[in-house]
C-alpha atoms as one frame of an Amber mdcrd trajectory, in Angstrom:
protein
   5.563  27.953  -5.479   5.675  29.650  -8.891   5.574  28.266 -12.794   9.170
  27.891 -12.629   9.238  25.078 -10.072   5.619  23.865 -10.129   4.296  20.646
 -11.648   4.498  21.549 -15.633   7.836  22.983 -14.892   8.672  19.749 -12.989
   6.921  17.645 -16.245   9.064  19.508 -18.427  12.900  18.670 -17.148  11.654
  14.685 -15.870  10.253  14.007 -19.213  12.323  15.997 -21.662   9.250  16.952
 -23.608   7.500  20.125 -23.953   4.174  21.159 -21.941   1.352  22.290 -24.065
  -1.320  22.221 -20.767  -1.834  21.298 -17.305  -5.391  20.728 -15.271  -5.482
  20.461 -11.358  -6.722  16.969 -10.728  -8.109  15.342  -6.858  -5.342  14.764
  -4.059  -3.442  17.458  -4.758  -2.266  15.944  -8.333  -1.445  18.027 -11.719
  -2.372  16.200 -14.931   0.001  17.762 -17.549  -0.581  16.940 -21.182   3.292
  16.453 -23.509   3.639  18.138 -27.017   4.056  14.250 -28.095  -0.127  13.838
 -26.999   0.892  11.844 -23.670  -0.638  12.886 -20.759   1.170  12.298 -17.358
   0.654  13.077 -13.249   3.028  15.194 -11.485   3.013  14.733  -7.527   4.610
  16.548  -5.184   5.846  14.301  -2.480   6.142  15.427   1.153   9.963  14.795
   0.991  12.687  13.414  -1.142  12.964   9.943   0.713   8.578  10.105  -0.098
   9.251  10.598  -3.582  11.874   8.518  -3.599  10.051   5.204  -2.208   6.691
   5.850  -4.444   9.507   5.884  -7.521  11.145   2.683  -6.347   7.464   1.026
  -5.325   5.814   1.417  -8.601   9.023   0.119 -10.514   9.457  -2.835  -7.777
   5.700  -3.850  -8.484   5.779  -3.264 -12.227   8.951  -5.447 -12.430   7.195
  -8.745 -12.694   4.540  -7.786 -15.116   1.835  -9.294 -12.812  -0.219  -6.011
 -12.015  -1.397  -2.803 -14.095   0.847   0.061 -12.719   1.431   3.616 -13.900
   4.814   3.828 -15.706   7.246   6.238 -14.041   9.342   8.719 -16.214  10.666
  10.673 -13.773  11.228  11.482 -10.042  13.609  14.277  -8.095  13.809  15.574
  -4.411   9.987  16.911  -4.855   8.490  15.435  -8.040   6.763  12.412  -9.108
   6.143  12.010 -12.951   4.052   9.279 -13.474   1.933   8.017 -16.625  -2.202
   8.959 -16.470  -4.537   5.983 -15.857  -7.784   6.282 -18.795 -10.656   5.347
 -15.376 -13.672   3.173 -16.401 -15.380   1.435 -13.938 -14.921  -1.421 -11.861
 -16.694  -5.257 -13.210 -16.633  -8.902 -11.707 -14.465  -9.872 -14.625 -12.120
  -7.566 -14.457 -12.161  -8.214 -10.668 -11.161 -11.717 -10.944  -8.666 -10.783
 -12.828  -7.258  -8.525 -10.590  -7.268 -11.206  -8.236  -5.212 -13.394 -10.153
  -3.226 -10.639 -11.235  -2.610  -9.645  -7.295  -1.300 -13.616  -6.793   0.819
 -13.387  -8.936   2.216 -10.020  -7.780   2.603 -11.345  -4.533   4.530 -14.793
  -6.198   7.547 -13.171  -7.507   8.422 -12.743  -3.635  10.849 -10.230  -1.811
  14.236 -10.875  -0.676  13.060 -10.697   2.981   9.871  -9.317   5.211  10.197
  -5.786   5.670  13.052  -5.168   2.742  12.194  -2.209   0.922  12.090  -2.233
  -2.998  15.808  -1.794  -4.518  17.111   1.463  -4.492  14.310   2.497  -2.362
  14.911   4.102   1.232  14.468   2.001   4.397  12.824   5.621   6.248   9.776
   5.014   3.979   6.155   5.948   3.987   2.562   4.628   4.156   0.187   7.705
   3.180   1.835  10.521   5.370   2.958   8.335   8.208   6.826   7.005   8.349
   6.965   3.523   7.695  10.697   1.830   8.385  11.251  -0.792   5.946  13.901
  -3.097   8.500  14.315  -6.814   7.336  13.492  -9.833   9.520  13.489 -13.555
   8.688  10.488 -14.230  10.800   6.837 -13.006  10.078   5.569 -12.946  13.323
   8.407 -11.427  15.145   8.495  -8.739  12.478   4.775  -7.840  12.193   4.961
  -7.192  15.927   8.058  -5.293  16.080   8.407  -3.089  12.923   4.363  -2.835
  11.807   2.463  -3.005  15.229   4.743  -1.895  18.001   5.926   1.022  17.018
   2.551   2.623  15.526   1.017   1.150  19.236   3.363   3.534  20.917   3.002
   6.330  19.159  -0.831   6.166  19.697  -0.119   6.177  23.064   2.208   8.536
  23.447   0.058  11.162  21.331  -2.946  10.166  24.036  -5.186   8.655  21.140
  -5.057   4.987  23.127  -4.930   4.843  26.502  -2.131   2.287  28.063  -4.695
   0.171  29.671  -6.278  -0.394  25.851  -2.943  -1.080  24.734  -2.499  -4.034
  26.703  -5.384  -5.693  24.098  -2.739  -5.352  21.083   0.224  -6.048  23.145
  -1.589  -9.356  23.740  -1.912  -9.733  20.588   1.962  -9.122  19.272   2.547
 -11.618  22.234   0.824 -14.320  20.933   1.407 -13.552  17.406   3.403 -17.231
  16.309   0.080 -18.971  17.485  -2.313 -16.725  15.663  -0.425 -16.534  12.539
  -1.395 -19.363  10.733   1.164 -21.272   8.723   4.528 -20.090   7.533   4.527
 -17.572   4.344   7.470 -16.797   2.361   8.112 -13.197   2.294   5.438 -12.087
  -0.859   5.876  -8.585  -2.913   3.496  -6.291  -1.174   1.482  -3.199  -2.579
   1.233  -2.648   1.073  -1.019   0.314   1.131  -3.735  -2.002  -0.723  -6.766
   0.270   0.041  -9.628   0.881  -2.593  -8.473   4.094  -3.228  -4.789   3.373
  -4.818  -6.532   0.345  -7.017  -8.125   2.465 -10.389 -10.564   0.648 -12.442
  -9.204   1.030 -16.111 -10.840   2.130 -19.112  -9.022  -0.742 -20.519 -11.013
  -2.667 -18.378  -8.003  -3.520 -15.669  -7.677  -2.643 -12.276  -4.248  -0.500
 -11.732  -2.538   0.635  -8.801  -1.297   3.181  -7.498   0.178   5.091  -4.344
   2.420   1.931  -2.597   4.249   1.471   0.442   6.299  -1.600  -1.293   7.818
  -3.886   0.994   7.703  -7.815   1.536   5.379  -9.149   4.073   2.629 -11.286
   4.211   0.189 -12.057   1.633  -2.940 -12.049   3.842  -1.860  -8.134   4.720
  -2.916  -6.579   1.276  -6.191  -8.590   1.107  -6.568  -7.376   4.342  -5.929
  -4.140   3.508  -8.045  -4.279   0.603 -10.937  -5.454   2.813 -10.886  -2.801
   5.339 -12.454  -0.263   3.609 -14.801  -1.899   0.749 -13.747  -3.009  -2.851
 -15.840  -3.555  -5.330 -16.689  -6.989  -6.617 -14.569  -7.882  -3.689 -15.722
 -11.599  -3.293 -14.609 -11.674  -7.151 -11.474 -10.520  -6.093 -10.857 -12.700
  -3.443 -11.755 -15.595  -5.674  -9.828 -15.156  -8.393  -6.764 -14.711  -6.159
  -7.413 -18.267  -4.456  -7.822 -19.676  -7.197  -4.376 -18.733  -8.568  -3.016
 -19.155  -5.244  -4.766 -21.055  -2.550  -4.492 -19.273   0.312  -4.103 -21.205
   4.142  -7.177 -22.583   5.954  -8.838 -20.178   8.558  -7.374 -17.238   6.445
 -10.399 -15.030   7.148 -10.200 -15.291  10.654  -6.631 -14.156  10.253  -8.466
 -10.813   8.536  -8.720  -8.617  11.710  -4.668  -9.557  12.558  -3.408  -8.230
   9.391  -5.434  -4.945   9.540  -4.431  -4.287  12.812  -1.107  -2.340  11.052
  -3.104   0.096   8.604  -5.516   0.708  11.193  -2.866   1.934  13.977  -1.700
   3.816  10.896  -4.981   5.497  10.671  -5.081   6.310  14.559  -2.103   7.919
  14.957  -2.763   9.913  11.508  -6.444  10.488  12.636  -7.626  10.259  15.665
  -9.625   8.277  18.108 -12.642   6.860  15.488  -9.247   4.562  14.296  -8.671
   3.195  18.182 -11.971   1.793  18.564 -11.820  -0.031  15.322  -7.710  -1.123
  16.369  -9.143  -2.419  19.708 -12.373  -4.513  18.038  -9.978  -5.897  15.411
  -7.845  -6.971  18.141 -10.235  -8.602  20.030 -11.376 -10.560  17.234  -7.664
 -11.553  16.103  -7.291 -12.789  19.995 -11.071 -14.940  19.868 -10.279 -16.098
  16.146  -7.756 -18.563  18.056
C-alpha cells in the first residue's frame, strides 16, 4: 500500500477536505486530522460488502437518535471514514444512561429479524466472520437457523467441536420456542454489543462503534454486552429496564442469546470458545 491509496489519501477524496496529519491508532485504525481542525478514523475493511455493512450499520443505528454513534462521511470498496470519538471514562450515570439510551435504540424496531440495515448487504459481517442477514418472521426459528446452525456446522466441520458435543446445541435449537420466553417484536440491534465497540465519551456518553446491524432480539445485545464484562454493567442493565421492562426469567434466557457470538468466537478462535458454547448451552437447556 503506498500514500497514494492509504488512509490520508482515502480521508482526502471521502471527505473533500485537505489532510494536514495522520497518527496510527489500535486495531489497525488511522486517525487523520482535516485542514478544517476535524479529526476523523479511516478503516480499511476486509472487503467492499465489510465496508459496506459497517457504513449502512452506523447510519441504521444513528437514524433514530437514541444512541451516541460516530458520524460517517464517507465509505468506498476499502475505506471507512468515520468521525473520532474524544474517550473519557466510563461512570454509573452515564451508564444508566446508556441503558436507556440502548432501549430506546432497540424501540424504533426493524422491519423483520435478520433484515439487514437499508442499503446494507445481506452477505454481512460480525468481526471477521460472515454473518448472512436473511429475514424470518419467527424468532425462534430464525435464531436457530441463520445465527446458531450455521456457525454449529462450521465448528464442526473445521474439527473445533466434535459431533457428539454438537448434539448439546442442536438440543438446544430444537427446543428453542419453549426456551425463548415470550414473543419480541423484531428490535434494532447493535448486534456485535461487546465492551469493546461501546467507547466511554469525554462528553460523558457511551458511543458505539463496530456493528453487525440487523433486527433480532433484544435480550441478544444485553447478552452480548454481558459476555465479556461492562462496566457499571448492573447500571446498565437498570437503566434499560427501566425504560423498557424487559420479560420475566430474562436472565436465565442470558446463556441462549450468547450462544451466537460465542460460536462466532469458536470458529474464529479456537477450542477455549467450544467449552464456553457447550456450558452456555447446558445452562440455556437447565434454565427451562
Amino acid at each position: 500500500m503506498t500514500a497514494a491509496d492509504g488512509p490520508a489519501a482515502a480521508a482526502a477524496r471521502l471527505t473533500g477536505r485537505r489532510v494536514t496529519g495522520e497518527r496510527r491508532a489500535a486495531g489497525g485504525l488511522t486517525e487523520v486530522e482535516l485542514d478544517d481542525g476535524r479529526r476523523v478514523m479511516v478503516k480499511r475493511g476486509a472487503d467492499a460488502r465489510a465496508v459496506l455493512a459497517e457504513a449502512a450499520g452506523l447510519r441504521w443505528l444513528a437514524e433514530p437518535g437514541a444512541v451516541r454513534v460516530p458520524v460517517v462521511h464517507g465509505w468506498d470498496d476499502r475505506w471507512l471514514v468515520s468521525d473520532r470519538v474524544t474517550e473519557g471514562g466510563p461512570g454509573p450515570a452515564a451508564a444508566s444512561r446508556f441503558g436507556r439510551a440502548l432501549a430506546a435504540l432497540h424501540a424504533s424496531g426493524a422491519p423483520a429479524f435478520g433484515a439487514a440495515p437499508p442499503d446494507g448487504p445481506v452477505e454481512a459481517y460480525i468481526g471477521a466472520a460472515p454473518m448472512r442477514n436473511a429475514r424470518g418472521g419467527d424468532w425462534p426459528a430464525w435464531y436457530a437457523e441463520h445465527r446458531v446452525l450455521p456457525y454449529l456446522r462450521r465448528a464442526v466441520d473445521g474439527g473445533t467441536l466434535r459431533a457428539a458435543e454438537a448434539a448439546v446445541v442442536e438440543r438446544v435449537c430444537a427446543r428453542l420456542p419453549e426456551l425463548s420466553g415470550p414473543p419480541e417484536p423484531p428490535a434494532r440491534l447493535h448486534g456485535d454489543l461487546w465492551n469493546g465497540n461501546v467507547l466511554w465519551g469525554a462528553d460523558g456518553e457511551a458511543w458505539l462503534i463496530d456493528p453487525a446491524a440487523h433486527g433480532g432480539h433484544r435480550e441478544t445485545d444485553l447478552a452480548m454486552l454481558q459476555l465479556f464484562g461492562c462496566p457499571h454493567l448492573e447500571r446498565v442493565l437498570a437503566g434499560y429496564d427501566e425504560a423498557a421492562p424487559l420479560a420475566g426469567g430474562w436472565r436465565r434466557r442470558v446463556p441462549l442469546h450468547q450462544l451466537f457470538p460465542l460460536l462466532v468466537h469458536t470458529v474464529l478462535f479456537g477450542r477455549g470458545y467450544a467449552e464456553q458454547t457447550l456450558t452456555a448451552a447446558r445452562a440455556a437447556l437447565a434454565a427451562d
